[in-house]
mmCIF entry with sequence, helices, sheets and N, C-alpha, C, O atoms, coordinates in Angstrom:
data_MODEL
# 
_entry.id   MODEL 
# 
_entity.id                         1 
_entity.type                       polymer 
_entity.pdbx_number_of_molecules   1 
# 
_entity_poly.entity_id                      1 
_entity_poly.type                           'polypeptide(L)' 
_entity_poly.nstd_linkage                   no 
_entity_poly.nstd_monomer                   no 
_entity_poly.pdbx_seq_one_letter_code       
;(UNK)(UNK)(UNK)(UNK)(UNK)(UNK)(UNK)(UNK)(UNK)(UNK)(UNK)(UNK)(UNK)(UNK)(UNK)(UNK)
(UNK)(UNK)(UNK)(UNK)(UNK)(UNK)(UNK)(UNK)(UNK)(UNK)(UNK)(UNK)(UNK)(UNK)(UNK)(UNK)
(UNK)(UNK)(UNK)(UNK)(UNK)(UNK)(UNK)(UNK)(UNK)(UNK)(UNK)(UNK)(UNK)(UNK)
;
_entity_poly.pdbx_seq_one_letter_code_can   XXXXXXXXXXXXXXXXXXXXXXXXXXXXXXXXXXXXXXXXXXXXXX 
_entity_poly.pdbx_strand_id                 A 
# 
loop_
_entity_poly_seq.entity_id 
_entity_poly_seq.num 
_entity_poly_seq.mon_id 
_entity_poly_seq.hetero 
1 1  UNK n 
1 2  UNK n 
1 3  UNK n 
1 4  UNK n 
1 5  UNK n 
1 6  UNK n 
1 7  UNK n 
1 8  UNK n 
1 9  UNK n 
1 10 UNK n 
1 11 UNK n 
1 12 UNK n 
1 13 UNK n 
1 14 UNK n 
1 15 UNK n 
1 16 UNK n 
1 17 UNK n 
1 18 UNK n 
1 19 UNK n 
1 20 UNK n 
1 21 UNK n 
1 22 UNK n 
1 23 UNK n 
1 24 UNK n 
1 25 UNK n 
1 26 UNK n 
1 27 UNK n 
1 28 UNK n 
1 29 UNK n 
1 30 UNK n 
1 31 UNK n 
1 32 UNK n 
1 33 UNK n 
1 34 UNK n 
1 35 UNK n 
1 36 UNK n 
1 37 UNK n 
1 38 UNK n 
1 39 UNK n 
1 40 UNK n 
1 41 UNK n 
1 42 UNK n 
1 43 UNK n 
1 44 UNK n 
1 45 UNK n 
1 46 UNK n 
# 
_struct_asym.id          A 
_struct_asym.entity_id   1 
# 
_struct_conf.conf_type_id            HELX_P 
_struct_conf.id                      HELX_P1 
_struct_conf.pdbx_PDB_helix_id       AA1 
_struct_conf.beg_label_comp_id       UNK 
_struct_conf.beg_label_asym_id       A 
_struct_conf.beg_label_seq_id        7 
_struct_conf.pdbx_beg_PDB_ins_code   ? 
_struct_conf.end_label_comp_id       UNK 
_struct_conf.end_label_asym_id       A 
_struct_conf.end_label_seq_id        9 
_struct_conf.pdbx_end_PDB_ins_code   ? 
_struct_conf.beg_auth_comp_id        UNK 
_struct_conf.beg_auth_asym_id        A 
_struct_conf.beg_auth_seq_id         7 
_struct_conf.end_auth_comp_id        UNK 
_struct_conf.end_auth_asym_id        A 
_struct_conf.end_auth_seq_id         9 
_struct_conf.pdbx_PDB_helix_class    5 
_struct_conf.details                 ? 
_struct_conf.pdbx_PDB_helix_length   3 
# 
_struct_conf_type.id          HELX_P 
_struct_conf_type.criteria    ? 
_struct_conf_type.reference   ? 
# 
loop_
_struct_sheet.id 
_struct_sheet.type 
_struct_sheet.number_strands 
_struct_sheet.details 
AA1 ? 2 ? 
AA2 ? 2 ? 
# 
loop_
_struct_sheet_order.sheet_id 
_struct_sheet_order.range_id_1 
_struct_sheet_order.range_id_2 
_struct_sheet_order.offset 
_struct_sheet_order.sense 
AA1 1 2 ? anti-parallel 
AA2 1 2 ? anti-parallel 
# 
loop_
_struct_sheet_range.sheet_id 
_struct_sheet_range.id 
_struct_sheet_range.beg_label_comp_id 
_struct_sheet_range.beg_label_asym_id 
_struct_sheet_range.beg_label_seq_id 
_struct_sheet_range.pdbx_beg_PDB_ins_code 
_struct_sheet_range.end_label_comp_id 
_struct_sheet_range.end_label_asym_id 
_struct_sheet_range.end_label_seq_id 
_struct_sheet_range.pdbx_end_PDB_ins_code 
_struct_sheet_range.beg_auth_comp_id 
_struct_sheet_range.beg_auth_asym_id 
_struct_sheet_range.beg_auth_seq_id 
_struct_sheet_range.end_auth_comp_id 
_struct_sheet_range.end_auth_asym_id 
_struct_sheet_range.end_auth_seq_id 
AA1 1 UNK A 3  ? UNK A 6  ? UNK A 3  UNK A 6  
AA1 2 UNK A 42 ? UNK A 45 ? UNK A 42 UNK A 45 
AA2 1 UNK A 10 ? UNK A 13 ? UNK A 10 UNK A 13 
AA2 2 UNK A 16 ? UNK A 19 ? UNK A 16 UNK A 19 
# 
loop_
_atom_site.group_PDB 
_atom_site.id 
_atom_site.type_symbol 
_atom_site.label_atom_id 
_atom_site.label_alt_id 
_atom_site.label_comp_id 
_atom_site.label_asym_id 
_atom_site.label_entity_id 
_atom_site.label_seq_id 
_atom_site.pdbx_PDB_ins_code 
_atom_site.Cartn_x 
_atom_site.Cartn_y 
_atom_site.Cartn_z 
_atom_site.occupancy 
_atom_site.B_iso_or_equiv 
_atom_site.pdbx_formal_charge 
_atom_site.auth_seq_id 
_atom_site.auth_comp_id 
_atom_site.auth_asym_id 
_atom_site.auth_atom_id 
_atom_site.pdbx_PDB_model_num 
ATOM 1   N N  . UNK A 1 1  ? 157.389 80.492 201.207 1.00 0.00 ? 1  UNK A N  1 
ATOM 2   C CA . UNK A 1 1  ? 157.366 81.882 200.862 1.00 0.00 ? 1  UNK A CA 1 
ATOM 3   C C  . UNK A 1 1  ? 158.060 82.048 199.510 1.00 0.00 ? 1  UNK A C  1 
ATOM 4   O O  . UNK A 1 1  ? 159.167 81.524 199.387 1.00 0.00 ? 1  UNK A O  1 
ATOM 5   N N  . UNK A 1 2  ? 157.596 82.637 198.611 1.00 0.00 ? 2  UNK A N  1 
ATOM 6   C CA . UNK A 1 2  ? 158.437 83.245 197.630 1.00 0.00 ? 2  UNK A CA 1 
ATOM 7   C C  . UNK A 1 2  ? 157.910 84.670 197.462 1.00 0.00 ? 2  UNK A C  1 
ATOM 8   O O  . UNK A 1 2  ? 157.024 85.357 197.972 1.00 0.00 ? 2  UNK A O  1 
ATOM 9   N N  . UNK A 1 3  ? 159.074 84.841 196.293 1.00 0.00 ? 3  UNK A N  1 
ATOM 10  C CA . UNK A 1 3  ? 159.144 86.537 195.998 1.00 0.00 ? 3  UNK A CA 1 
ATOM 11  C C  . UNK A 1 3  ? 159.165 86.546 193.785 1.00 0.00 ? 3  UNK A C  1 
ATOM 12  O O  . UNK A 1 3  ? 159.849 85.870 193.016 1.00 0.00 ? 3  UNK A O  1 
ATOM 13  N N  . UNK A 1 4  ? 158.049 87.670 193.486 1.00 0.00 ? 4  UNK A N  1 
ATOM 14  C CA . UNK A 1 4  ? 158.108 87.437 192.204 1.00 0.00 ? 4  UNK A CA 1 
ATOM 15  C C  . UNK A 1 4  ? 158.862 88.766 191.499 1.00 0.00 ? 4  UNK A C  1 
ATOM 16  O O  . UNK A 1 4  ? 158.861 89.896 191.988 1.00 0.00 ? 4  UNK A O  1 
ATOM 17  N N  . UNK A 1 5  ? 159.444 88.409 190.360 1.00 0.00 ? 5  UNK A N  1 
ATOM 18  C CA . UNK A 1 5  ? 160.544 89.684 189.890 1.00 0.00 ? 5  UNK A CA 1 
ATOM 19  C C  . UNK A 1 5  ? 160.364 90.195 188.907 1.00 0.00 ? 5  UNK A C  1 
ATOM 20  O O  . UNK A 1 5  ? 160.283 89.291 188.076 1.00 0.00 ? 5  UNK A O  1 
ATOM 21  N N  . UNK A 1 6  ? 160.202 91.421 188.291 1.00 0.00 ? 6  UNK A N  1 
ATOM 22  C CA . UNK A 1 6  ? 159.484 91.811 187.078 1.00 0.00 ? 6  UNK A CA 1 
ATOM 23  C C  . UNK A 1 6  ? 161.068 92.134 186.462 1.00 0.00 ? 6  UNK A C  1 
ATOM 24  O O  . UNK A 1 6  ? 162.026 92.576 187.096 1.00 0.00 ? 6  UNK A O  1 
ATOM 25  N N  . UNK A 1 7  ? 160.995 91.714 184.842 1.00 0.00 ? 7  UNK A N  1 
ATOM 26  C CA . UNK A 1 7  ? 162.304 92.128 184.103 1.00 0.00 ? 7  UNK A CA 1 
ATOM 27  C C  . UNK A 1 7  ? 162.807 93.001 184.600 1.00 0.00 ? 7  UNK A C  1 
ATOM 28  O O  . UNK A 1 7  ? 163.842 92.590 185.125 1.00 0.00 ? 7  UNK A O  1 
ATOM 29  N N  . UNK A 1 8  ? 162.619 94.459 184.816 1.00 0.00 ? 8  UNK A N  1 
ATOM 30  C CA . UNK A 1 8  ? 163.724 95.157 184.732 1.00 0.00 ? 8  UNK A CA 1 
ATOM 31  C C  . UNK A 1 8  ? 164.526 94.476 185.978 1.00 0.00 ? 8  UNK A C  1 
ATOM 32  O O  . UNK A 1 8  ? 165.728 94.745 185.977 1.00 0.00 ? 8  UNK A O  1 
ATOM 33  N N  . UNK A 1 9  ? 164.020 93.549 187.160 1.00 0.00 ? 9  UNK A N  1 
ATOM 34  C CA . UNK A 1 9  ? 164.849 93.634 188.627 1.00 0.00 ? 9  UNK A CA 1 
ATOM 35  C C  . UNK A 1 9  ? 165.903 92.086 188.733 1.00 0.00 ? 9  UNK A C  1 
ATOM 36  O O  . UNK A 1 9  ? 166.482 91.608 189.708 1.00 0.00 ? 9  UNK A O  1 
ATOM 37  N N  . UNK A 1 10 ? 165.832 91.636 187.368 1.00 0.00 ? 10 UNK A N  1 
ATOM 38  C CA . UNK A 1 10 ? 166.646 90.299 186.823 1.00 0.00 ? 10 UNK A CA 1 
ATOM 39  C C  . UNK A 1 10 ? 167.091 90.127 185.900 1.00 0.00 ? 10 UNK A C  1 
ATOM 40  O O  . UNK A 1 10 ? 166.314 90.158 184.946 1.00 0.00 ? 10 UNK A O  1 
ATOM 41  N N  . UNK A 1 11 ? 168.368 89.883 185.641 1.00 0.00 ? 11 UNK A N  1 
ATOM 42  C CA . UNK A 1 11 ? 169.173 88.946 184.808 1.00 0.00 ? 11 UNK A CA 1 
ATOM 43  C C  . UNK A 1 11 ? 169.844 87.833 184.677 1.00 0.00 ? 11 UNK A C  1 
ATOM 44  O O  . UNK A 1 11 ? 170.079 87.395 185.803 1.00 0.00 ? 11 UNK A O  1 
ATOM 45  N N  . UNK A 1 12 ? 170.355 87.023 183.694 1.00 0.00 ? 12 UNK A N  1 
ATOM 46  C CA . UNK A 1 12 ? 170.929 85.622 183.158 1.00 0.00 ? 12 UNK A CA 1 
ATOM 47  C C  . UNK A 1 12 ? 171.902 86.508 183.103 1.00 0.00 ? 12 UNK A C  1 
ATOM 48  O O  . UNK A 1 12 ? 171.921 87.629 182.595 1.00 0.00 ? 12 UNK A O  1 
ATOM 49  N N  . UNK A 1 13 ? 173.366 85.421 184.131 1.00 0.00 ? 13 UNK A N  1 
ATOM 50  C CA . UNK A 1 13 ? 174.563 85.405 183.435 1.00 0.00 ? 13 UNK A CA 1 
ATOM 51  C C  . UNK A 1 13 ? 175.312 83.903 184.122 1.00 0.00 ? 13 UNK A C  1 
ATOM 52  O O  . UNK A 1 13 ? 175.092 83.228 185.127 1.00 0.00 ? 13 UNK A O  1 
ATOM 53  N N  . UNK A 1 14 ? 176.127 83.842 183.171 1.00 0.00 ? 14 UNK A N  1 
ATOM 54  C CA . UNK A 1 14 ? 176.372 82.670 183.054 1.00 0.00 ? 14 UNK A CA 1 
ATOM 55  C C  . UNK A 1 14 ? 176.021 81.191 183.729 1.00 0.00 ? 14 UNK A C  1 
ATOM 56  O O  . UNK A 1 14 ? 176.744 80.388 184.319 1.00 0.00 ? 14 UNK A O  1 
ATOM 57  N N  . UNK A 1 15 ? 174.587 81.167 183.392 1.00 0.00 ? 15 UNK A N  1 
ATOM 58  C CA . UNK A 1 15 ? 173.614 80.358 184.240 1.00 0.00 ? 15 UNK A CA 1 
ATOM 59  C C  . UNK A 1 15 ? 172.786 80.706 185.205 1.00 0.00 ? 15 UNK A C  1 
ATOM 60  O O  . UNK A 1 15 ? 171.649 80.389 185.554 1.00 0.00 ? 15 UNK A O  1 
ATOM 61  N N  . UNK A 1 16 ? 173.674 81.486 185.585 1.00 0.00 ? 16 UNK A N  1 
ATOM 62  C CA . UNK A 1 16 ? 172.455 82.050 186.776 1.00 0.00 ? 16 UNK A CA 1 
ATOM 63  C C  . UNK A 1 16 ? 171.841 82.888 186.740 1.00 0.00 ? 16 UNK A C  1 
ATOM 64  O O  . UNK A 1 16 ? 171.820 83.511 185.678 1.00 0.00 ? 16 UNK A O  1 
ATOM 65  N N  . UNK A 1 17 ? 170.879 83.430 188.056 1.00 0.00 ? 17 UNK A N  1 
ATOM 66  C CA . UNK A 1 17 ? 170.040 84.246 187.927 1.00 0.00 ? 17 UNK A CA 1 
ATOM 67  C C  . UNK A 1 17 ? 170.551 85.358 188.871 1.00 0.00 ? 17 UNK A C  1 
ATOM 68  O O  . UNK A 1 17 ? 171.020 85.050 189.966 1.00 0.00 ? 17 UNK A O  1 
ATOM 69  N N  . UNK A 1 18 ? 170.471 86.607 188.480 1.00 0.00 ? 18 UNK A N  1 
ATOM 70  C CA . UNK A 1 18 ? 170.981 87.770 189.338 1.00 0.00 ? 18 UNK A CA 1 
ATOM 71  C C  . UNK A 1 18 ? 169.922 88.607 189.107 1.00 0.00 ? 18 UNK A C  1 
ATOM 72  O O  . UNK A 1 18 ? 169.354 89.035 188.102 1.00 0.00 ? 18 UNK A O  1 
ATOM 73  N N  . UNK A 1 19 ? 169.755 88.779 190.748 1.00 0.00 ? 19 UNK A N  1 
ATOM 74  C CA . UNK A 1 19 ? 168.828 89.780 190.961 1.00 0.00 ? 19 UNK A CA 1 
ATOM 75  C C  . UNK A 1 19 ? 169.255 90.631 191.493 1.00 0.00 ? 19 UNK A C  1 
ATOM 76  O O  . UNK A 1 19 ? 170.462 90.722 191.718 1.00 0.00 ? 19 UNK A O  1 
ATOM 77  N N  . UNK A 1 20 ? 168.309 91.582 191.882 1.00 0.00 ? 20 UNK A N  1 
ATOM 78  C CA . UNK A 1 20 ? 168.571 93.480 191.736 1.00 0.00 ? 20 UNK A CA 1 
ATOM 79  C C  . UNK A 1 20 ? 168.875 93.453 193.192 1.00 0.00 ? 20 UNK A C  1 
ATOM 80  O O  . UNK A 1 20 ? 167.944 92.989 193.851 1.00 0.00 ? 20 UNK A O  1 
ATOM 81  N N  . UNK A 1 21 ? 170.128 93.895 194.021 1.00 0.00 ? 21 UNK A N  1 
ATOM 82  C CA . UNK A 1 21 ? 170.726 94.039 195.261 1.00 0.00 ? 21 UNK A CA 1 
ATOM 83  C C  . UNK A 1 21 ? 171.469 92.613 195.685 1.00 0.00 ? 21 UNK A C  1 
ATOM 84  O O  . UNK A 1 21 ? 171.932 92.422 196.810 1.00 0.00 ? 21 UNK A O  1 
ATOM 85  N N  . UNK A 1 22 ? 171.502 91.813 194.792 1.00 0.00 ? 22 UNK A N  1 
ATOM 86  C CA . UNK A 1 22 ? 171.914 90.777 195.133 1.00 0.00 ? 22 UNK A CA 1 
ATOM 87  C C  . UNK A 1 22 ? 173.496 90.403 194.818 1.00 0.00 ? 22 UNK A C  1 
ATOM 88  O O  . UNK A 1 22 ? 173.367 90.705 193.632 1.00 0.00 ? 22 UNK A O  1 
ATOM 89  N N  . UNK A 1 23 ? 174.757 90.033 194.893 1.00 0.00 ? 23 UNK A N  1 
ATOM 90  C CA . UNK A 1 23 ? 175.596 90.083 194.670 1.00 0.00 ? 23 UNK A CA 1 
ATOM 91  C C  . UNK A 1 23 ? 175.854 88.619 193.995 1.00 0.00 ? 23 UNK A C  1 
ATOM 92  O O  . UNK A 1 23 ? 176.279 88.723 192.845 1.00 0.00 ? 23 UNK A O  1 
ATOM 93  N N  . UNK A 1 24 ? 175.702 87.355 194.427 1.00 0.00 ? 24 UNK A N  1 
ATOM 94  C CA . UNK A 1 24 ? 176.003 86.157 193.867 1.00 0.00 ? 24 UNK A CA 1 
ATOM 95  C C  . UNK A 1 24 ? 174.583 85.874 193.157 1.00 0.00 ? 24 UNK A C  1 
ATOM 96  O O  . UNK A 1 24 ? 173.446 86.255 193.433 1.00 0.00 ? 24 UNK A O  1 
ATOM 97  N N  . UNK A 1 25 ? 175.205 84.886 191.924 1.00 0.00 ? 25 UNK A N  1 
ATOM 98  C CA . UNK A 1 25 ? 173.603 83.914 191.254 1.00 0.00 ? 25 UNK A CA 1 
ATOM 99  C C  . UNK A 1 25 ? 173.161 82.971 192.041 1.00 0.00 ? 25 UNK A C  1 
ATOM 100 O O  . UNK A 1 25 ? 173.666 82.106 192.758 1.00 0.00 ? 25 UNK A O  1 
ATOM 101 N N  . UNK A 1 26 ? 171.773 83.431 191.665 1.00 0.00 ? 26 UNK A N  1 
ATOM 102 C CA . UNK A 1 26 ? 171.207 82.087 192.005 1.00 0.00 ? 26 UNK A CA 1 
ATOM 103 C C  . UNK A 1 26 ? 171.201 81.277 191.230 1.00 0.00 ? 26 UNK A C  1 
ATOM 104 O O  . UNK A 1 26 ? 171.477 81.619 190.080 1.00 0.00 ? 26 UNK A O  1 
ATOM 105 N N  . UNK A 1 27 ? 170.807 79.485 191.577 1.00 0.00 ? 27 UNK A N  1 
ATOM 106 C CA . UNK A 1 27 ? 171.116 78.665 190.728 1.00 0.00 ? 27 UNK A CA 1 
ATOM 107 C C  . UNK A 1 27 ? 169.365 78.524 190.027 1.00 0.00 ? 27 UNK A C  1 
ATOM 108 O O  . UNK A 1 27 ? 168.318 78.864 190.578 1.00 0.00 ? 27 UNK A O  1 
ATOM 109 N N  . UNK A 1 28 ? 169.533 77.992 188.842 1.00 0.00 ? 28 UNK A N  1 
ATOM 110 C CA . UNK A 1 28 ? 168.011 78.122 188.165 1.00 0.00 ? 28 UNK A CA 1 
ATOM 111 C C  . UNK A 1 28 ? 167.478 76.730 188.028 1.00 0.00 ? 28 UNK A C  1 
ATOM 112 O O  . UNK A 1 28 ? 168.284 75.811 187.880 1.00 0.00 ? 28 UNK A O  1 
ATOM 113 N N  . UNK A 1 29 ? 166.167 76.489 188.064 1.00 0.00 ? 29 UNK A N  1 
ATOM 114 C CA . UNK A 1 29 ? 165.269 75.592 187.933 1.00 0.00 ? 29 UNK A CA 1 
ATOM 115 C C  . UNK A 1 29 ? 164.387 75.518 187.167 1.00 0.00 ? 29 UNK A C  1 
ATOM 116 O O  . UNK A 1 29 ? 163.388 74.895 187.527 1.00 0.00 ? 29 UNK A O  1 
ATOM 117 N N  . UNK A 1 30 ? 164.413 75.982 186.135 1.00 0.00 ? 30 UNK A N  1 
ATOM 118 C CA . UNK A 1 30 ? 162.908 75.839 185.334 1.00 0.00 ? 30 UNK A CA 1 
ATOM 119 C C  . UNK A 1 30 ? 161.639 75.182 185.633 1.00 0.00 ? 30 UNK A C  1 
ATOM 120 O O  . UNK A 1 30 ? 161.682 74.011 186.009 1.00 0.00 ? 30 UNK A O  1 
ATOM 121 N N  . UNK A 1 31 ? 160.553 75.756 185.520 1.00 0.00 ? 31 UNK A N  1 
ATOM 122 C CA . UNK A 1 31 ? 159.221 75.284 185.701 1.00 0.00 ? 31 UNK A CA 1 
ATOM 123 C C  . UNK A 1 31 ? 158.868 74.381 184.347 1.00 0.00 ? 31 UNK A C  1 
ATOM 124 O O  . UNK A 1 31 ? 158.413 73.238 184.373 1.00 0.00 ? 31 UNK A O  1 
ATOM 125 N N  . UNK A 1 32 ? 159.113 74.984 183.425 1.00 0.00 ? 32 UNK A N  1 
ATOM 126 C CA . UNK A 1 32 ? 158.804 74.352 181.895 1.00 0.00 ? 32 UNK A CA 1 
ATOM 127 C C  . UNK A 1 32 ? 159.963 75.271 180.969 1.00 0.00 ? 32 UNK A C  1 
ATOM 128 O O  . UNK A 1 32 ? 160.348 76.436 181.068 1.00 0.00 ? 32 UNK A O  1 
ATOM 129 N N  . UNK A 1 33 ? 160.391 73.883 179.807 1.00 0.00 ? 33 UNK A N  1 
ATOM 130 C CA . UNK A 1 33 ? 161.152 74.606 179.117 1.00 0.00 ? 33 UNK A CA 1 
ATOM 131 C C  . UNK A 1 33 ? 160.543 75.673 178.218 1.00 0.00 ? 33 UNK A C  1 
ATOM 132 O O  . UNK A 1 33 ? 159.354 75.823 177.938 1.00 0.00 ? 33 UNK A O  1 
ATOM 133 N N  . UNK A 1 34 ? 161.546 76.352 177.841 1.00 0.00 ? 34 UNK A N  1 
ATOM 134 C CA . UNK A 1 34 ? 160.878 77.684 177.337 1.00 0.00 ? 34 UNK A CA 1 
ATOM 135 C C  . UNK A 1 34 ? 161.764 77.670 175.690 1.00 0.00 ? 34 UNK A C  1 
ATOM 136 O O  . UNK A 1 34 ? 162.952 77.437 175.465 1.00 0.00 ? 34 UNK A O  1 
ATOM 137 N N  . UNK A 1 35 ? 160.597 78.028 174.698 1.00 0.00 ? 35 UNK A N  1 
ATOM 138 C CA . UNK A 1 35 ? 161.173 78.063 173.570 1.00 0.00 ? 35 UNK A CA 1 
ATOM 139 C C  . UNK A 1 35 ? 162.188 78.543 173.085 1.00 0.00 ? 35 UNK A C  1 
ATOM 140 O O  . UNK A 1 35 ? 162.676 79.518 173.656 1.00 0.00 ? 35 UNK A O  1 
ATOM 141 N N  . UNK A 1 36 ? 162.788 78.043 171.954 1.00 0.00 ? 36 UNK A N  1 
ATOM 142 C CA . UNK A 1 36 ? 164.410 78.931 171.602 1.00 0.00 ? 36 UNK A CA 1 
ATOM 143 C C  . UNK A 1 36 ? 163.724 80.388 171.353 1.00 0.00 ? 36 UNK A C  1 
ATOM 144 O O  . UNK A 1 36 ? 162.562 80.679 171.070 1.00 0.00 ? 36 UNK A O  1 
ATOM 145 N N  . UNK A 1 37 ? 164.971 81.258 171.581 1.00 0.00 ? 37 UNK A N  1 
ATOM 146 C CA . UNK A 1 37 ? 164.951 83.007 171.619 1.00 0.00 ? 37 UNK A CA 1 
ATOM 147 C C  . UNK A 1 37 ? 163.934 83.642 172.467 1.00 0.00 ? 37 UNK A C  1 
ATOM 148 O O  . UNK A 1 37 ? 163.487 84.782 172.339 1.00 0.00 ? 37 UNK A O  1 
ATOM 149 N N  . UNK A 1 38 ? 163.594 82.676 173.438 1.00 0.00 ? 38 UNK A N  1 
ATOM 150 C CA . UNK A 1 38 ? 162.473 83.296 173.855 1.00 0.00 ? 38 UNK A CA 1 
ATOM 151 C C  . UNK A 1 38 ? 162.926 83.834 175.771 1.00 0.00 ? 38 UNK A C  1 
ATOM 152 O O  . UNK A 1 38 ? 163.680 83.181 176.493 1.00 0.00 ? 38 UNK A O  1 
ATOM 153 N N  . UNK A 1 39 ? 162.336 84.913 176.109 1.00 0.00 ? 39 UNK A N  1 
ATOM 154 C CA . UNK A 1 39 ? 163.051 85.854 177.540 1.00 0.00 ? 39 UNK A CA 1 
ATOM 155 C C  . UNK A 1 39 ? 161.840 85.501 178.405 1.00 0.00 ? 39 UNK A C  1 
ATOM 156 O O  . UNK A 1 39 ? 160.686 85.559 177.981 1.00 0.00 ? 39 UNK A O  1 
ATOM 157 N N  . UNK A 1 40 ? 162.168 85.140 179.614 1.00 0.00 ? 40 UNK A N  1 
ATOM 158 C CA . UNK A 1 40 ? 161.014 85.221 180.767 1.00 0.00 ? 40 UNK A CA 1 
ATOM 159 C C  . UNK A 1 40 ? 160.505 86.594 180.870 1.00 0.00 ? 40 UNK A C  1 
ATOM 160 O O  . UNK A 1 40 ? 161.238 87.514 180.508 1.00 0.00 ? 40 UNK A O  1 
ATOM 161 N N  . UNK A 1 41 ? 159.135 86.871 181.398 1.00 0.00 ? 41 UNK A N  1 
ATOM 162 C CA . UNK A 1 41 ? 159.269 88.501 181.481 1.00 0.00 ? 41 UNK A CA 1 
ATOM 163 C C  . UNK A 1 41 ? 158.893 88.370 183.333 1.00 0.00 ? 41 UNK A C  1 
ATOM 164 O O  . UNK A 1 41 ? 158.739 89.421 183.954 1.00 0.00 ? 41 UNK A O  1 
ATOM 165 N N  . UNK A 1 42 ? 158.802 87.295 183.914 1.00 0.00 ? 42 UNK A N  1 
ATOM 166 C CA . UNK A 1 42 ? 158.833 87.183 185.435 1.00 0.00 ? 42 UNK A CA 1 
ATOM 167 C C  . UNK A 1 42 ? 159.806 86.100 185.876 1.00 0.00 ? 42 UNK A C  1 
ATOM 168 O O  . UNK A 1 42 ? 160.032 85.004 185.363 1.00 0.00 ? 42 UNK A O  1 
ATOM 169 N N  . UNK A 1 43 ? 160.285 86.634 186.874 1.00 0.00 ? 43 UNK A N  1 
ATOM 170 C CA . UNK A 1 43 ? 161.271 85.128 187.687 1.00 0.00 ? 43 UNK A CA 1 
ATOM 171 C C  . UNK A 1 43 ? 160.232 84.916 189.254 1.00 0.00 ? 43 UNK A C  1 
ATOM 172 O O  . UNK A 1 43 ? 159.736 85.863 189.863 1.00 0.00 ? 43 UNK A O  1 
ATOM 173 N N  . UNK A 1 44 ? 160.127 83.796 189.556 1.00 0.00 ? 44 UNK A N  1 
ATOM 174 C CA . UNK A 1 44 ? 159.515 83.690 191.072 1.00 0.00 ? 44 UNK A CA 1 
ATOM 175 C C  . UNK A 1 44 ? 160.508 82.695 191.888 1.00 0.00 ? 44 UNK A C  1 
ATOM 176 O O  . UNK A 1 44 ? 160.601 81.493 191.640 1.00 0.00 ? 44 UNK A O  1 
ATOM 177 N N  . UNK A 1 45 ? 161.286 83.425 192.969 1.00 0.00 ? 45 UNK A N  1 
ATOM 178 C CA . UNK A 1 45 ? 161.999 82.967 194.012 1.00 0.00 ? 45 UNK A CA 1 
ATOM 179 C C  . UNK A 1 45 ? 161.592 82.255 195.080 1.00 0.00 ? 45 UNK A C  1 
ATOM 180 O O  . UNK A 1 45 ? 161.249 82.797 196.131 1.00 0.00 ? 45 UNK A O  1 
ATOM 181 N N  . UNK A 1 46 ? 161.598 80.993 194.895 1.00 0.00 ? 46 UNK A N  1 
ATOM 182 C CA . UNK A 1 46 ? 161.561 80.478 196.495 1.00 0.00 ? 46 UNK A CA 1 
ATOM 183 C C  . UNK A 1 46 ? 161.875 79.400 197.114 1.00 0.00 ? 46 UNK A C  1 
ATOM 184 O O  . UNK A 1 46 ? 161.729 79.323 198.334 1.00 0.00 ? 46 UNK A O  1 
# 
């Protein structure tokens, strides 16, 4: 099962990923690296 997250319901902080009602980060995994300066505009949880 996963769950997919549109920008406004996620953020990066200090490594992790925080999502919207969530209190601790999650830890992150990348699918593919992603270019310098560049922002996900989806996260998918699972």
């Amino acid at each position: 099962m996963s769950a997919e997250y549109a920008t406004s319901r996620f953020r990066f902080r200090d490594g992790g990923l925080i999502l919207a009602k969530v209190r601790e980060p999650l830890d992150i995994v990348w699918s593919r690296p992603l270019p310098e300066c560049s922002k996900p505009s989806t996260a998918t949880v699972s």
